[in-house]
C-alpha positions as CSV (number, residue, x, y, z in Angstrom):
1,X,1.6,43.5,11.2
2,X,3.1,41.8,14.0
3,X,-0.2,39.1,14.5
4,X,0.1,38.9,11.1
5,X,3.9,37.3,11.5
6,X,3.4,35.4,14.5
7,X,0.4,33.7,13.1
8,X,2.3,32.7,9.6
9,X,5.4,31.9,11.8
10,X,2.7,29.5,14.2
11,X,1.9,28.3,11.1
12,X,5.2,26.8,9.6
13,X,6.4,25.4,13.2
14,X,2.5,23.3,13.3
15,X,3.3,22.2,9.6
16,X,7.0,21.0,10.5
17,X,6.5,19.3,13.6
18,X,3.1,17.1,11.7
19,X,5.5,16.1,8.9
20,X,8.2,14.8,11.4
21,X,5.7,12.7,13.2
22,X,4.5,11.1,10.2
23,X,8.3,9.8,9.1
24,X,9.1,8.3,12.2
25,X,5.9,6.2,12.6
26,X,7.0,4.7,9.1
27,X,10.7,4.0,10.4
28,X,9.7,2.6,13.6
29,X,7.2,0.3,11.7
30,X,10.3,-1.0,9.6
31,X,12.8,-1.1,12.3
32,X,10.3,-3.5,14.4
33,X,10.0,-5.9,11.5
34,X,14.1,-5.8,10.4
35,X,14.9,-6.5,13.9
36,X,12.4,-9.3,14.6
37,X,13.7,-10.8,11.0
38,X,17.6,-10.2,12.7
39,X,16.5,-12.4,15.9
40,X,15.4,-15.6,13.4
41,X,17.5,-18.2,12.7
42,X,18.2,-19.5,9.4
43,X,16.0,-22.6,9.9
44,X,13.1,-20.5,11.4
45,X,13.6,-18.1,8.2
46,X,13.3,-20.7,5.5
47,X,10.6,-22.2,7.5
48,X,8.8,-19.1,7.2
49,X,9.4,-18.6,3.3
50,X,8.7,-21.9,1.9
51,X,5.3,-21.9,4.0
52,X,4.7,-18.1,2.3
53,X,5.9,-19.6,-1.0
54,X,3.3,-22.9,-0.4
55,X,0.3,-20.8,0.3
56,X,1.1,-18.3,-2.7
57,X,2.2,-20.8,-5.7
58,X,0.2,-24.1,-4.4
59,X,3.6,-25.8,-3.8
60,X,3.4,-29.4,-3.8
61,X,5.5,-31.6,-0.7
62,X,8.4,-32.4,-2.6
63,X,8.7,-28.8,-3.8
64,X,8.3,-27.7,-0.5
65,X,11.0,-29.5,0.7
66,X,13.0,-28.3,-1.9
67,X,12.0,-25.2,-1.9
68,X,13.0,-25.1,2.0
69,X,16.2,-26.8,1.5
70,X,17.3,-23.5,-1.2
71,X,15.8,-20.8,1.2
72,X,17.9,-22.9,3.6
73,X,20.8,-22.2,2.2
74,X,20.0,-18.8,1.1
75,X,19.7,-17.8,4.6
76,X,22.5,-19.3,6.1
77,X,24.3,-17.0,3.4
78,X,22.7,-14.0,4.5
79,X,23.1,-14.3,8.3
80,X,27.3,-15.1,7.5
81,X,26.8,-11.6,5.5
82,X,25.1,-10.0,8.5
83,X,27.4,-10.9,10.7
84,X,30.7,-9.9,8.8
85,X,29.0,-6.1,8.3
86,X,27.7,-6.0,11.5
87,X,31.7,-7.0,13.0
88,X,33.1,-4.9,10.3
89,X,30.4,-1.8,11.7
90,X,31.5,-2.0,15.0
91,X,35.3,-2.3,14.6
92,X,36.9,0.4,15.6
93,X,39.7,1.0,12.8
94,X,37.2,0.1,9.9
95,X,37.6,1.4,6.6
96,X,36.0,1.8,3.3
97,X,36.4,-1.0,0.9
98,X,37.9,-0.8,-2.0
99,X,36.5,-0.1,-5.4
100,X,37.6,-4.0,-6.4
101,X,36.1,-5.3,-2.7
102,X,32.8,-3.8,-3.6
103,X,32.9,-4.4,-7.3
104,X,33.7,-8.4,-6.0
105,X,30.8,-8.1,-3.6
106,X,28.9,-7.0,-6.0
107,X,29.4,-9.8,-8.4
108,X,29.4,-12.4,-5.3
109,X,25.9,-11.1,-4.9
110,X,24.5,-11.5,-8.0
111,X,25.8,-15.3,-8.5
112,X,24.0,-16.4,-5.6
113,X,20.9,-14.7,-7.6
114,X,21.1,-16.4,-10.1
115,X,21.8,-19.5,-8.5
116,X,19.2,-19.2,-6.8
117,X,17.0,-18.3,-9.6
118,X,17.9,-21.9,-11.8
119,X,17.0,-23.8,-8.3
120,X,13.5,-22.2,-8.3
121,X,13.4,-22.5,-12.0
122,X,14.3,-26.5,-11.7
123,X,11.6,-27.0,-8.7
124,X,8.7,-25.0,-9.6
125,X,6.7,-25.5,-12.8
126,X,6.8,-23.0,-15.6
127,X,3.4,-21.5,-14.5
128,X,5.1,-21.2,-10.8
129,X,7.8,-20.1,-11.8
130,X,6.2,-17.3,-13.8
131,X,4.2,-16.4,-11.0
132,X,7.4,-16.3,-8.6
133,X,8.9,-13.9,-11.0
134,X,6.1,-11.4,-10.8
135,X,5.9,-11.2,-7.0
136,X,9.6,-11.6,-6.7
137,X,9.8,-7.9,-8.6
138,X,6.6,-6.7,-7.1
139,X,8.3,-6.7,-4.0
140,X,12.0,-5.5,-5.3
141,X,9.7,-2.6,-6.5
142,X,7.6,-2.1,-3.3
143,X,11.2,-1.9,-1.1
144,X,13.1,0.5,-3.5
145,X,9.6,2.6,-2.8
146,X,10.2,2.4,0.9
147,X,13.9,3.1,0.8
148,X,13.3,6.6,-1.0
149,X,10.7,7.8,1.2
């Protein structure tokens, strides 16, 4: 009866420690890639999605410039926004925001969106545009899956 114990016990610890080695590969793997994206510039970013954006929707010069010029500016946005959270994380007396900062945030968010969605609508064809839609939620979809495992 006691072999019988140990062995199921043996069992459980094997089963536990495989499953926690299988999670942190996954979080190291997305770590590397956040922090390398951290290190970029704004410049180097939008270089890097307009070129991405080229080879997937057949951009044409001018679009590409264009196309640059929005990411440009998206980026820029985004690495202000990095830098307020990041000062906000490591401040010692930080706080909460409030239900109106978020709700603000929130709506400071989504403007930029769709901003940013009547740019790409006004450089890209309708066919483009169409197909920059799709992978635009293919990857929303493909994240959210990430964040829940």
């Amino acid at each position: 009866m006691k072999t019988l114990i140990l062995i199921a016990f043996a069992f459980i610890t094997l089963q536990a420690v495989a499953q926690d080695n299988r999670k942190g590969d996954k979080k190291g793997e997305r770590n590397g890639k956040r922090e390398m994206m951290k290190d970029l510039s704004p410049e180097e970013m939008a270089t890097l999605g307009s070129k991405k954006m080229t080879l997937a929707l057949d951009l044409s010069i001018d679009q590409q410039a264009k196309v640059k010029e929005a990411l440009l500016e998206q980026a820029t946005i985004r690495k202000q926004n990095m830098a307020e959270r990041e000062k906000m994380k490591n401040n010692d007396d930080a706080k909460k925001p409030t239900k109106e900062e978020r709700v603000e945030h929130l709506n400071a968010k989504l403007d930029t969106k769709i901003a940013m969605k009547q740019k790409m609508k006004s450089i890209l064809t309708a066919e483009q545009y169409e197909k920059w839609t799709k992978m635009k939620t293919l990857r929303q979809h493909k994240s959210k899956g990430k964040k829940r495992a």
